[in-house]
Biopython code that builds the backbone (N, CA, C, O; Angstrom):
import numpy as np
from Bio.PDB.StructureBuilder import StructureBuilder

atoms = [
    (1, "UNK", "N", (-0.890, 5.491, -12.572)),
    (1, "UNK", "CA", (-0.303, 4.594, -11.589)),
    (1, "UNK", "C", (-1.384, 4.122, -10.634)),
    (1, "UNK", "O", (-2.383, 4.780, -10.342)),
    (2, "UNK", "N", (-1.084, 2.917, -10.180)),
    (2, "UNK", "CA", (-1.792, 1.938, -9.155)),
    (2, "UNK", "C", (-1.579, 1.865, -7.823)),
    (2, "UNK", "O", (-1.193, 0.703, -7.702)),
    (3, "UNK", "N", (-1.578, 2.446, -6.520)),
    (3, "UNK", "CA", (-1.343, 2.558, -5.263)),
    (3, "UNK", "C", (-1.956, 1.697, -4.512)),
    (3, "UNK", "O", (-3.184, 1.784, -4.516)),
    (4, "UNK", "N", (-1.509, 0.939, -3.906)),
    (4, "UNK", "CA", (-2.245, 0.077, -2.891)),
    (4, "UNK", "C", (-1.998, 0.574, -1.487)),
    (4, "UNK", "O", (-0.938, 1.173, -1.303)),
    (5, "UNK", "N", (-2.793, 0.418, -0.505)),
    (5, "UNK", "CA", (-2.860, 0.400, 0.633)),
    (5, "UNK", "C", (-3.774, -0.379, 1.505)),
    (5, "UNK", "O", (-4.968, -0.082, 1.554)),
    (6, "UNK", "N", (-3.288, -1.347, 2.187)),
    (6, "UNK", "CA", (-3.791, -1.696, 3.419)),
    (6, "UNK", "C", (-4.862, -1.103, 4.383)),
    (6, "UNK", "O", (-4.701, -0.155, 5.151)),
    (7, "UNK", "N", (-5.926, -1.806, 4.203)),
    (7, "UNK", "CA", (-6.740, -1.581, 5.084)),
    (7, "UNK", "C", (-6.992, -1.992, 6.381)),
    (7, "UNK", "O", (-6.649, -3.142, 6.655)),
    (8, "UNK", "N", (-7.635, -1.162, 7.452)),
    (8, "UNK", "CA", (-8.325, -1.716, 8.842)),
    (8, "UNK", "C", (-9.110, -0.652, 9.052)),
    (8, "UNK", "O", (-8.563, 0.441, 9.200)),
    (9, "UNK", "N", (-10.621, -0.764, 9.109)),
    (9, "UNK", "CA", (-11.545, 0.411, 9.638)),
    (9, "UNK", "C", (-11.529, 1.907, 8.362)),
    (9, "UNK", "O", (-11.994, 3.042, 8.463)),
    (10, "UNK", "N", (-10.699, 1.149, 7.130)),
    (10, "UNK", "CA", (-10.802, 2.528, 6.661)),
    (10, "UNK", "C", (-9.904, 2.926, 6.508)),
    (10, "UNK", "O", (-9.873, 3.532, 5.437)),
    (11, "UNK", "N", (-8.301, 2.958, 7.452)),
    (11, "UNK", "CA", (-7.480, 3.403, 7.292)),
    (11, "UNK", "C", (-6.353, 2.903, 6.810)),
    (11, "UNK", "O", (-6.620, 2.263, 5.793)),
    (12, "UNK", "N", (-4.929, 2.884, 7.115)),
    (12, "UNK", "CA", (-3.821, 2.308, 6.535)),
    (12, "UNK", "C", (-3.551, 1.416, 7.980)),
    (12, "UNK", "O", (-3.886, 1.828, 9.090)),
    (13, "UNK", "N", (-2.908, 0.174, 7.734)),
    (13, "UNK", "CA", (-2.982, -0.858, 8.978)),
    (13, "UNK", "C", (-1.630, -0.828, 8.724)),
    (13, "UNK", "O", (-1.107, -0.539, 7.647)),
    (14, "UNK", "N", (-0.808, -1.288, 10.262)),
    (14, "UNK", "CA", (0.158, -1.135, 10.526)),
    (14, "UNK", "C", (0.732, -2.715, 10.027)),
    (14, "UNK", "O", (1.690, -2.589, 9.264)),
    (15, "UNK", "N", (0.441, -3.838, 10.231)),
    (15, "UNK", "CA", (0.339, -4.807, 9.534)),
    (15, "UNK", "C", (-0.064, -5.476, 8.358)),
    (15, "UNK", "O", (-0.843, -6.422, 8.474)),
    (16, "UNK", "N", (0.329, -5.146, 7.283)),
    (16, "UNK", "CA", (-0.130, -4.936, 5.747)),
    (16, "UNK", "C", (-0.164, -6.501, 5.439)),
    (16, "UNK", "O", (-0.766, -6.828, 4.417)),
    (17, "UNK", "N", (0.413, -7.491, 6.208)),
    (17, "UNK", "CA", (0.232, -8.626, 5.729)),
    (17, "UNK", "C", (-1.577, -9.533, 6.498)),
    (17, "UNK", "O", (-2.343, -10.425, 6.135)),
    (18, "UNK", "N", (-1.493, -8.861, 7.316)),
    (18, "UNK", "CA", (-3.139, -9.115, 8.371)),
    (18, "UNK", "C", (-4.451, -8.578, 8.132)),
    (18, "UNK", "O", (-5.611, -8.813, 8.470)),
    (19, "UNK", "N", (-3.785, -7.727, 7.384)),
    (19, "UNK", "CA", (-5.620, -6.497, 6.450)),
    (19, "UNK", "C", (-6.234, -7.087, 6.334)),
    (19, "UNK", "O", (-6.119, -8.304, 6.194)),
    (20, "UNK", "N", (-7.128, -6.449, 6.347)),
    (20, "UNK", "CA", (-8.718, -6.746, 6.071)),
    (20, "UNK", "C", (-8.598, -6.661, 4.522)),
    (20, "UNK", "O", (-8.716, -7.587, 3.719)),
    (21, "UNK", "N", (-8.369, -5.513, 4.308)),
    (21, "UNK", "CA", (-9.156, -5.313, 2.162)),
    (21, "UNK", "C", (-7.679, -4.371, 2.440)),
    (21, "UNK", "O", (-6.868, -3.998, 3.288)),
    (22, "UNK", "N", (-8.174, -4.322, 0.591)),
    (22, "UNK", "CA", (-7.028, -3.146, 0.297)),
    (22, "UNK", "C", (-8.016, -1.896, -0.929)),
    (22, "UNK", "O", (-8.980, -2.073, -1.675)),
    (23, "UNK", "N", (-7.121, -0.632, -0.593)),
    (23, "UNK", "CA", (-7.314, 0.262, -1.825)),
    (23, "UNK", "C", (-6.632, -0.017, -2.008)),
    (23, "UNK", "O", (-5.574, -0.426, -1.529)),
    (24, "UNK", "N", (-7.339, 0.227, -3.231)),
    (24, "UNK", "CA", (-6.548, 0.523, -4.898)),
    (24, "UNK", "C", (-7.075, 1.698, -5.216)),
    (24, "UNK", "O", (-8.242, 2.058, -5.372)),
    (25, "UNK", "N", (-5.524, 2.535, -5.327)),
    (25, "UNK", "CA", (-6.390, 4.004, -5.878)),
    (25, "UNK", "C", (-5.535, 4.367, -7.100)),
    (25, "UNK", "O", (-4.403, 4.830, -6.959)),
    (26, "UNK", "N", (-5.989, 4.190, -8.079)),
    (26, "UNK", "CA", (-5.749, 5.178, -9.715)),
    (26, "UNK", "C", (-5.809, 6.296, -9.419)),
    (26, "UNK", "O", (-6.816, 6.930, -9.105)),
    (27, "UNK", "N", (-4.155, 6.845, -9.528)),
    (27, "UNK", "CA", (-3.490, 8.132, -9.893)),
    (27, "UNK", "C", (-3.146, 8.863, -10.938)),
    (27, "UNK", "O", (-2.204, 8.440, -11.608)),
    (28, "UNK", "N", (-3.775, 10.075, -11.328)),
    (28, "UNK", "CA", (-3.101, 10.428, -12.229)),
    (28, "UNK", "C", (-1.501, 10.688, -12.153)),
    (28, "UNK", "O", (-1.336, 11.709, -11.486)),
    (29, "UNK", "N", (-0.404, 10.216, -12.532)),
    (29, "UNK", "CA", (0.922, 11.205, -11.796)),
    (29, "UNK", "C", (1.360, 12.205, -12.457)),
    (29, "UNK", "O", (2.272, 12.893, -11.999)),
    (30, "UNK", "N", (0.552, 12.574, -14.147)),
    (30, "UNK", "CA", (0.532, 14.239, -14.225)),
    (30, "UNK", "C", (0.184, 15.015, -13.353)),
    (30, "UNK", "O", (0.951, 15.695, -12.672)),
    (31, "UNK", "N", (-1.318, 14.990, -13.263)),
    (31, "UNK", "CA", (-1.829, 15.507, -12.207)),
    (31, "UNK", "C", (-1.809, 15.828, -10.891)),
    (31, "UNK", "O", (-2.096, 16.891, -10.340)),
    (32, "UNK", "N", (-1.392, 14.660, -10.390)),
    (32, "UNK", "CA", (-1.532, 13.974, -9.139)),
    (32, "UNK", "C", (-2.910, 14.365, -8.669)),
    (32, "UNK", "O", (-3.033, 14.859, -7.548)),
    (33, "UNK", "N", (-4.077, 14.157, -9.544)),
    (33, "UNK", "CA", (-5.239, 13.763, -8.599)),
    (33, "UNK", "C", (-6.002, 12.164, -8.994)),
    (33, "UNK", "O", (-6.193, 11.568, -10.054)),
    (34, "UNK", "N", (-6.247, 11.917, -7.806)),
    (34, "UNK", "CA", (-7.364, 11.035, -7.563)),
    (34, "UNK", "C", (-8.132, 10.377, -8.909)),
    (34, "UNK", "O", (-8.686, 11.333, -9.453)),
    (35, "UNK", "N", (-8.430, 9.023, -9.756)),
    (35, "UNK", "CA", (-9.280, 9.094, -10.748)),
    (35, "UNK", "C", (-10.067, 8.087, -10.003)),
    (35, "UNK", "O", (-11.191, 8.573, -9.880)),
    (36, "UNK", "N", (-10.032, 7.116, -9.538)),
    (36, "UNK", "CA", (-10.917, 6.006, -9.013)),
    (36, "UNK", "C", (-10.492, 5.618, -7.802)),
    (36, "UNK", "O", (-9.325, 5.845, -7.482)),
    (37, "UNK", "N", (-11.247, 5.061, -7.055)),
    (37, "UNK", "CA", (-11.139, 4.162, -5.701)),
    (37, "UNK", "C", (-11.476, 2.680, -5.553)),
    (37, "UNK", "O", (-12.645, 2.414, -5.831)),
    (38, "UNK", "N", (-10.630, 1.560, -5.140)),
    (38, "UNK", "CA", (-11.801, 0.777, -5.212)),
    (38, "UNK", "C", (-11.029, -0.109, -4.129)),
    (38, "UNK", "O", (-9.829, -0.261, -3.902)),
    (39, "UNK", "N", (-12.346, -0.706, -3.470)),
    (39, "UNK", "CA", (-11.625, -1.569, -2.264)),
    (39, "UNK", "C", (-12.304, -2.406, -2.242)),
    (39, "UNK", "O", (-13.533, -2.395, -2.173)),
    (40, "UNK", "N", (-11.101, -3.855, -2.340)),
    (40, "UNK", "CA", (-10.787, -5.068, -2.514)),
    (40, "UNK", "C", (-10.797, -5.763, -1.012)),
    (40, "UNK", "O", (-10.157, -5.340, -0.049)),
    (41, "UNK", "N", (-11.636, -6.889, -1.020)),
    (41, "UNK", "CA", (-11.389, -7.365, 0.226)),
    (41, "UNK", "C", (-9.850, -8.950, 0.078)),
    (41, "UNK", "O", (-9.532, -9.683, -0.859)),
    (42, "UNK", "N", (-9.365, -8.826, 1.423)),
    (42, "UNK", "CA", (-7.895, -9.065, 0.983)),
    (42, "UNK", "C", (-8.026, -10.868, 1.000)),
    (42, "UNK", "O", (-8.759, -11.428, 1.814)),
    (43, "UNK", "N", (-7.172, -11.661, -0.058)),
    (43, "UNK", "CA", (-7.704, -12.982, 0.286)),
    (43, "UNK", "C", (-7.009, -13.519, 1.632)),
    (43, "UNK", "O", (-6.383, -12.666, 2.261)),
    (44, "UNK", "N", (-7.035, -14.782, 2.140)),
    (44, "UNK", "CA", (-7.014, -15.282, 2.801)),
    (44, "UNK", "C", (-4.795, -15.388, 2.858)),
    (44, "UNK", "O", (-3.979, -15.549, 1.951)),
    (45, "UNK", "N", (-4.680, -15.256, 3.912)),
    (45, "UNK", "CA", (-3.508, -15.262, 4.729)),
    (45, "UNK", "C", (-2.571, -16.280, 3.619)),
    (45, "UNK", "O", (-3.316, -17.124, 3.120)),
    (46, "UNK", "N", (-1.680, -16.351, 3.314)),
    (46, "UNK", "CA", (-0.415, -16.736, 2.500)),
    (46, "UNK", "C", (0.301, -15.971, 2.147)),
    (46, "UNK", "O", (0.110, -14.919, 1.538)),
    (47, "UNK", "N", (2.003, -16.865, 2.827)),
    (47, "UNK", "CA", (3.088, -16.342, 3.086)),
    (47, "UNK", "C", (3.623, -15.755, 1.664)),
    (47, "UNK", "O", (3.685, -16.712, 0.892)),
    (48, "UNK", "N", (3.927, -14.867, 1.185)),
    (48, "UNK", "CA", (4.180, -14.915, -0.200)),
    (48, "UNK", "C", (2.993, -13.916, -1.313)),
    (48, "UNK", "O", (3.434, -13.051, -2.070)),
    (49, "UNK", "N", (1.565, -14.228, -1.220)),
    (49, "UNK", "CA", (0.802, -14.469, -2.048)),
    (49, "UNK", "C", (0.646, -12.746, -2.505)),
    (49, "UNK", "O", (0.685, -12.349, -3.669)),
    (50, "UNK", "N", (0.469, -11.902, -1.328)),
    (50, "UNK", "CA", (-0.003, -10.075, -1.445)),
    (50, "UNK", "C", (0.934, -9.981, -2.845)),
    (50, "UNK", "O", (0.321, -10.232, -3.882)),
    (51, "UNK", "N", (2.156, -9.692, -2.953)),
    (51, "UNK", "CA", (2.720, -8.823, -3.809)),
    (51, "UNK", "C", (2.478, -9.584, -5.648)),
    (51, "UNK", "O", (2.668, -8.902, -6.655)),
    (52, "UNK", "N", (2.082, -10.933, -5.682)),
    (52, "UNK", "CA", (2.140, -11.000, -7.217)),
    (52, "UNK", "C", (-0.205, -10.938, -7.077)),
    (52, "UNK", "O", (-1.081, -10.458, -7.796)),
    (53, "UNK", "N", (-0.199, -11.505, -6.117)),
    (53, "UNK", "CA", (-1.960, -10.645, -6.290)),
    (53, "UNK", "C", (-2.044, -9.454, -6.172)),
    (53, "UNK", "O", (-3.261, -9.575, -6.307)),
    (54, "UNK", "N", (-1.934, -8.524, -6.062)),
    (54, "UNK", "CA", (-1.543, -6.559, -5.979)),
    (54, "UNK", "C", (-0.899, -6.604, -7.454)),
    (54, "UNK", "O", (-1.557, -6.079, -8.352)),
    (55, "UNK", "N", (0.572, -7.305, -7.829)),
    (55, "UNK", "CA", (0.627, -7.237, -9.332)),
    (55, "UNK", "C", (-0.444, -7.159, -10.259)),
    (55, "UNK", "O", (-0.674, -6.240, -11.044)),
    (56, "UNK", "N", (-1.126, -8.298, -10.079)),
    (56, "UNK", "CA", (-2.014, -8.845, -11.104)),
    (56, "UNK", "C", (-3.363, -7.993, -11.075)),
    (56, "UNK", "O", (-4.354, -8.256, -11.757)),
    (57, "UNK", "N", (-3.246, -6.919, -10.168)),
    (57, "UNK", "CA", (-4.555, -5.961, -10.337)),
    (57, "UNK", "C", (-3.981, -5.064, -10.570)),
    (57, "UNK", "O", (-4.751, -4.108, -10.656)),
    (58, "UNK", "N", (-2.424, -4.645, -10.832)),
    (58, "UNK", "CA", (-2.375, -3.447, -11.527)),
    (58, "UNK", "C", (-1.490, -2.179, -10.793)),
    (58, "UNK", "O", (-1.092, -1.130, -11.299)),
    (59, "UNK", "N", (-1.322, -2.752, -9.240)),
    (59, "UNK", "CA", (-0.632, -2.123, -8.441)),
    (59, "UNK", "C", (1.080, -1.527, -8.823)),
    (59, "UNK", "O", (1.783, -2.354, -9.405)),
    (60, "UNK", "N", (1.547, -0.523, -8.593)),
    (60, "UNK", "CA", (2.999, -0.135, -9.135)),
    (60, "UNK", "C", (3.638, 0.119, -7.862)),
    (60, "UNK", "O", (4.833, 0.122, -7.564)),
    (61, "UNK", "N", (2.016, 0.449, -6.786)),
    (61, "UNK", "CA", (3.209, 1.509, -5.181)),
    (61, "UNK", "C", (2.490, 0.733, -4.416)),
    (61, "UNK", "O", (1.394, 0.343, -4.819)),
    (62, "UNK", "N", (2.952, 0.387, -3.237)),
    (62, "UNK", "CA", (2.209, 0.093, -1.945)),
    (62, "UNK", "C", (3.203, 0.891, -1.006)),
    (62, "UNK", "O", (4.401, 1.129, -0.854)),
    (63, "UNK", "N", (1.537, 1.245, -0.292)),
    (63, "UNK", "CA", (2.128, 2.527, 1.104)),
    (63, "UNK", "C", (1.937, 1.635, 2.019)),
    (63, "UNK", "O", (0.912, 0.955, 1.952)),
    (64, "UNK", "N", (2.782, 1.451, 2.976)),
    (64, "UNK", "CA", (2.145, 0.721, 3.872)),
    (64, "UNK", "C", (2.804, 0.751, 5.676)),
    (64, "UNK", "O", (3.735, 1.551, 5.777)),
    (65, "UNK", "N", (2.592, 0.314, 6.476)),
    (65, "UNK", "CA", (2.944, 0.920, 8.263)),
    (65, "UNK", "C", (4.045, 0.082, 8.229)),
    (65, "UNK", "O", (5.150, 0.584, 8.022)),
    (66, "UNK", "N", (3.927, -1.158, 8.404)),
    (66, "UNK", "CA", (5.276, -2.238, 8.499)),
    (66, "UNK", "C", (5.330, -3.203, 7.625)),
    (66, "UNK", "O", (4.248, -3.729, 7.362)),
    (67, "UNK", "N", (6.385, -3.652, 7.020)),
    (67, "UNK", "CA", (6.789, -4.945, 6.371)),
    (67, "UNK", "C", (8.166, -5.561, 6.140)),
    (67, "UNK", "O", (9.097, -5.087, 5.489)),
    (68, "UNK", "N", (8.114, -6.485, 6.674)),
    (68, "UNK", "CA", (9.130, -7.268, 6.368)),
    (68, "UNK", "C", (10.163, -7.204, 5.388)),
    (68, "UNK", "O", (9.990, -6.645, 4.305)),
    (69, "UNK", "N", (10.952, -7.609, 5.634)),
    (69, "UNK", "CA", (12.531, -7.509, 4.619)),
    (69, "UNK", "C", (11.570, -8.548, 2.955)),
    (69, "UNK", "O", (11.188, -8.277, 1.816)),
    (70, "UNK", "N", (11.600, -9.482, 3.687)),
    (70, "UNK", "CA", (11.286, -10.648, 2.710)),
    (70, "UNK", "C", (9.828, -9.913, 2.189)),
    (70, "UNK", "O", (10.288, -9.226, 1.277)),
    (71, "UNK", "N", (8.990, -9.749, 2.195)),
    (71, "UNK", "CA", (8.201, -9.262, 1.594)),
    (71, "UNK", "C", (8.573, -7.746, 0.753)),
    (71, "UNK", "O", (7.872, -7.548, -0.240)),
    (72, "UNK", "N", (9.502, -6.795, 1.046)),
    (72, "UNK", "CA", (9.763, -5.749, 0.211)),
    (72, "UNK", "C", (10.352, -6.472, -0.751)),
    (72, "UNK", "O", (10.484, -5.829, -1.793)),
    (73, "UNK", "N", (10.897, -7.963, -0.800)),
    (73, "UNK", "CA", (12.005, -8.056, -1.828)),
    (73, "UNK", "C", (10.799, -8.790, -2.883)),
    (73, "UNK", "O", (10.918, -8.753, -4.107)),
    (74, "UNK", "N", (9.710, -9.411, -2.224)),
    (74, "UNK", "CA", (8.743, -9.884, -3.125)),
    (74, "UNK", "C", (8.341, -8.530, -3.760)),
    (74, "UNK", "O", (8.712, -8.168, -4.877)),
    (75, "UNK", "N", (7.537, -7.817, -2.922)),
    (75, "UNK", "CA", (7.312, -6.672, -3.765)),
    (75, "UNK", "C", (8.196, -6.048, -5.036)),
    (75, "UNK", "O", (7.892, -5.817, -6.207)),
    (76, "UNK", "N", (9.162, -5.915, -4.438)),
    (76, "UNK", "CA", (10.334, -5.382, -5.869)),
    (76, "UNK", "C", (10.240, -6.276, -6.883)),
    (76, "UNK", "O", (9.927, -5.869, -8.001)),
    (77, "UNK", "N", (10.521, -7.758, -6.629)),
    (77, "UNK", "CA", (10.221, -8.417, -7.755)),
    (77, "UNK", "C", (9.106, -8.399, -8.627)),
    (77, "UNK", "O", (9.191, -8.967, -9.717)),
    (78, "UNK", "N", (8.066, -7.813, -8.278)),
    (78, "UNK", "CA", (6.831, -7.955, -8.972)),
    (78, "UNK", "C", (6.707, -6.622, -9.522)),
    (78, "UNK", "O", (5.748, -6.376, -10.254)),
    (79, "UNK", "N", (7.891, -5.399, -9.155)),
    (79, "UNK", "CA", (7.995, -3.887, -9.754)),
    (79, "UNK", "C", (7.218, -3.000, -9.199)),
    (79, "UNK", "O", (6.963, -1.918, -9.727)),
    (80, "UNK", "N", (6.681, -3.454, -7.855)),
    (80, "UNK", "CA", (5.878, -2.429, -7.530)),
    (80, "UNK", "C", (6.845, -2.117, -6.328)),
    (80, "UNK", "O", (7.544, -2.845, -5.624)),
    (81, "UNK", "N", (6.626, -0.781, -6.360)),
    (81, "UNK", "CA", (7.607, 0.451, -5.001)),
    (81, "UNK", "C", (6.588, 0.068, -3.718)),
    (81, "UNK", "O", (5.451, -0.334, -3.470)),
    (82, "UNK", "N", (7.672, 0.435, -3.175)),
    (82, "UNK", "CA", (7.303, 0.027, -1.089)),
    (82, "UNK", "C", (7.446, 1.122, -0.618)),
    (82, "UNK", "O", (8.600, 1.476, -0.859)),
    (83, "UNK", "N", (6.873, 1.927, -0.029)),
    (83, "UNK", "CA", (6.848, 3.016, 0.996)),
    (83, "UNK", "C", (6.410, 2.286, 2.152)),
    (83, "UNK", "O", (5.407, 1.574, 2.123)),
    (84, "UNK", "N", (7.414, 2.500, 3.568)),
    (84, "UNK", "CA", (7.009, 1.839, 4.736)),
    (84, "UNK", "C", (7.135, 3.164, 5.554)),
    (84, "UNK", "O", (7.701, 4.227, 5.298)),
    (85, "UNK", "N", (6.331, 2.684, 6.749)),
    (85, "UNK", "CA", (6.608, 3.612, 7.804)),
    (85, "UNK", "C", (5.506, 4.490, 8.079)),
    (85, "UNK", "O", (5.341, 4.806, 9.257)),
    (86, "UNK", "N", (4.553, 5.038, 7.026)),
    (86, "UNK", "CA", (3.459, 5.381, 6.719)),
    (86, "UNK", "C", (2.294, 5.505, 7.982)),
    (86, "UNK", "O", (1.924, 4.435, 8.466)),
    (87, "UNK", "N", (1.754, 6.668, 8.486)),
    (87, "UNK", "CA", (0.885, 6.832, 9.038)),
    (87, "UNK", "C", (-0.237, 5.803, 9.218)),
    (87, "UNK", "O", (-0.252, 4.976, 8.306)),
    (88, "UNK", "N", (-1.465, 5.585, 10.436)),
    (88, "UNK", "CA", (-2.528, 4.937, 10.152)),
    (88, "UNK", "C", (-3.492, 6.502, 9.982)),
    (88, "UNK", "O", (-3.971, 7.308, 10.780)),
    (89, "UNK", "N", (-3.438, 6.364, 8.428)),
    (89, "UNK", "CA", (-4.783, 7.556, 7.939)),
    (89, "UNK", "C", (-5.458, 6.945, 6.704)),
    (89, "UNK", "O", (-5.173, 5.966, 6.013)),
    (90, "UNK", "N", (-6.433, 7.838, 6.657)),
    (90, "UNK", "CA", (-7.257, 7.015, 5.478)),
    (90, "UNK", "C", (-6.454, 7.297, 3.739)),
    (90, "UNK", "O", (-5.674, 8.209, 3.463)),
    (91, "UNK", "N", (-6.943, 6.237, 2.826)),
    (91, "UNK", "CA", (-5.786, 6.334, 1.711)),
    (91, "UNK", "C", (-6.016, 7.442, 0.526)),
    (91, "UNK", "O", (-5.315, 7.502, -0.484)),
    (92, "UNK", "N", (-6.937, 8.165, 0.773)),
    (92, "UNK", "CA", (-6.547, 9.618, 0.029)),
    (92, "UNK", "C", (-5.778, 10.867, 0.982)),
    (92, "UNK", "O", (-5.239, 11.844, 0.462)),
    (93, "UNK", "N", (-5.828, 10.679, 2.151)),
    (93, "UNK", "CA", (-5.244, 11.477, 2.501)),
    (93, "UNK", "C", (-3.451, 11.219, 2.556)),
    (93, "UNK", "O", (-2.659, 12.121, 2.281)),
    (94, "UNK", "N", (-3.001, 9.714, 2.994)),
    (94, "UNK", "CA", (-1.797, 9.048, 2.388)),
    (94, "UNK", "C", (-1.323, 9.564, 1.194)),
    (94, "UNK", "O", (-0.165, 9.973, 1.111)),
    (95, "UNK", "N", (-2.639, 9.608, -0.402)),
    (95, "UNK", "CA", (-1.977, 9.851, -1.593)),
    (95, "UNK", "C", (-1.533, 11.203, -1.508)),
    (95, "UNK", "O", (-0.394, 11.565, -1.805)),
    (96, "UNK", "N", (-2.746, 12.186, -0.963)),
    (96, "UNK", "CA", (-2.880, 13.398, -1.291)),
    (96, "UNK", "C", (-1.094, 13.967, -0.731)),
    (96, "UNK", "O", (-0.370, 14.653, -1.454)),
    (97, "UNK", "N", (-0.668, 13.438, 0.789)),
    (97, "UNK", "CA", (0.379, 13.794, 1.557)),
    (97, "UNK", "C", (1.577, 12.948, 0.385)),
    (97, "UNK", "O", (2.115, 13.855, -0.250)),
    (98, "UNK", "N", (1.789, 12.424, 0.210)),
    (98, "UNK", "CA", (2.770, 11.544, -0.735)),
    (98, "UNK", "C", (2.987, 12.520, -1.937)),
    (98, "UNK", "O", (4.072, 13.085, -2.081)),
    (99, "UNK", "N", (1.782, 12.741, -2.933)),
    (99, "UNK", "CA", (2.189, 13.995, -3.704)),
    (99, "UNK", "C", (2.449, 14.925, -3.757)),
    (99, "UNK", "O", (2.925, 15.517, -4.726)),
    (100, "UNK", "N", (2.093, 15.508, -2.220)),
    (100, "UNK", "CA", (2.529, 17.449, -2.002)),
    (100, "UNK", "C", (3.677, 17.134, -1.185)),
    (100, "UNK", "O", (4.153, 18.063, -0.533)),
    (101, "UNK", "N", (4.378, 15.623, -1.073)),
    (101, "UNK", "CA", (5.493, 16.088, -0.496)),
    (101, "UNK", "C", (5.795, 15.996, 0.922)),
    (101, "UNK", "O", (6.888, 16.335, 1.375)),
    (102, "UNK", "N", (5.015, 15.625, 1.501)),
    (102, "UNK", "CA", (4.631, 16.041, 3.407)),
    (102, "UNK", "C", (4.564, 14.686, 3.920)),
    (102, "UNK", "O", (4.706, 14.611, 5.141)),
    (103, "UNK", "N", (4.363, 13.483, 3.232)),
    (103, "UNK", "CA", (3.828, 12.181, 3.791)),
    (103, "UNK", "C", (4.933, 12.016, 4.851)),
    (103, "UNK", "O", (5.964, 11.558, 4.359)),
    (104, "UNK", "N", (4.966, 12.144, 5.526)),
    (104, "UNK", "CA", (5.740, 11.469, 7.062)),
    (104, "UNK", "C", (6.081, 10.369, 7.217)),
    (104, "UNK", "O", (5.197, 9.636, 7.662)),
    (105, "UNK", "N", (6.971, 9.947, 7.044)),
    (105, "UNK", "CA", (6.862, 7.885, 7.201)),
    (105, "UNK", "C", (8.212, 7.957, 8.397)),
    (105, "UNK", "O", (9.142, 8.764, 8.399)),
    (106, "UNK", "N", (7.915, 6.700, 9.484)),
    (106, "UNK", "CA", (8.558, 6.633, 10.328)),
    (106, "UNK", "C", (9.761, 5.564, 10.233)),
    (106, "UNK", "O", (10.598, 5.222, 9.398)),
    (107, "UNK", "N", (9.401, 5.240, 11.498)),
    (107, "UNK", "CA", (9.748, 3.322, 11.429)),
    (107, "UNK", "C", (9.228, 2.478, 10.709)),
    (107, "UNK", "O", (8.080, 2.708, 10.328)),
    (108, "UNK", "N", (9.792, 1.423, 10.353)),
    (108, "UNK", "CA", (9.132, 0.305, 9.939)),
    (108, "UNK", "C", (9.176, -0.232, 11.494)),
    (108, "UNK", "O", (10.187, -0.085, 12.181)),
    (109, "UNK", "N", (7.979, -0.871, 11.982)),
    (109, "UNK", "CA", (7.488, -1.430, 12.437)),
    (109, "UNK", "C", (7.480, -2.947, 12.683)),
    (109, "UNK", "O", (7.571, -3.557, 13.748)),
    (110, "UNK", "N", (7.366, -3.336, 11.602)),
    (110, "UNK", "CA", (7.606, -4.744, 11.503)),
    (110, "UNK", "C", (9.213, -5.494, 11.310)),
    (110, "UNK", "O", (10.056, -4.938, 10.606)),
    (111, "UNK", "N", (9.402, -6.340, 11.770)),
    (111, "UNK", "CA", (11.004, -7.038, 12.272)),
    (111, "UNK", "C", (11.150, -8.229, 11.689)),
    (111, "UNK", "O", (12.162, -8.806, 12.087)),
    (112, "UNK", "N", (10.413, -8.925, 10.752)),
    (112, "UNK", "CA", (10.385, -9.784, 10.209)),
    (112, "UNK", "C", (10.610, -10.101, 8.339)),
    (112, "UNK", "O", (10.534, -11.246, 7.893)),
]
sb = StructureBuilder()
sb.init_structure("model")
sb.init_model(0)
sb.init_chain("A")
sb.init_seg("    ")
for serial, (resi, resn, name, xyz) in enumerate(atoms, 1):
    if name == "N":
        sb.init_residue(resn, " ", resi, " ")
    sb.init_atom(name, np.array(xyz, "f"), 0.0, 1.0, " ", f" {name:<3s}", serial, name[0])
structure = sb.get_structure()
């Protein structure tokens, strides 16, 4: 599996549509460890555009702080899972907490 997360400074941004770059981190989900990392710098601002570009690299999950109604429903359409609410931490420690179970997710944040 394909995990995306939102970047700012490294970590998970509370605004997933404003990032800077994104991980992409390849999961084993036998395992649940770690196989690759790789961070993508994010293109340019369009309403719409994140969830079928995140498709098209392979993405299945995005973790992310806040998002919109209308954007989870893009996301679903394109089959990749939405986790909102999500800490600002860096994105192995996100995966690592997500697989043992512990990931904390709050509010969504975002109202739009």
């Amino acid at each position: 599996m394909k995990i995306a997360i939102p970047l700012a400074d490294g970590k998970l941004t509370m605004h997933f549509g404003h990032c800077s770059g994104f991980a992409l981190v390849d999961v084993d989900p036998q395992t649940r460890k770690i196989i690759k990392t790789e961070k993508l710098d994010a293109p340019p601002h369009q309403p719409g555009l994140l969830p079928s570009w995140l498709a098209q690299r392979g993405a299945t999950m995005i973790i992310a702080g806040g998002m919109g109604q209308r954007a989870q429903q893009l996301f679903a359409q394109q089959g990749i899972e939405v986790i909102i609410g999500a800490p600002s931490e860096p994105p192995e420690k996100l995966i690592t907490d997500y697989f043992a179970g512990t990931l904390e997710v709050g509010e969504n944040i975002c109202d739009h």
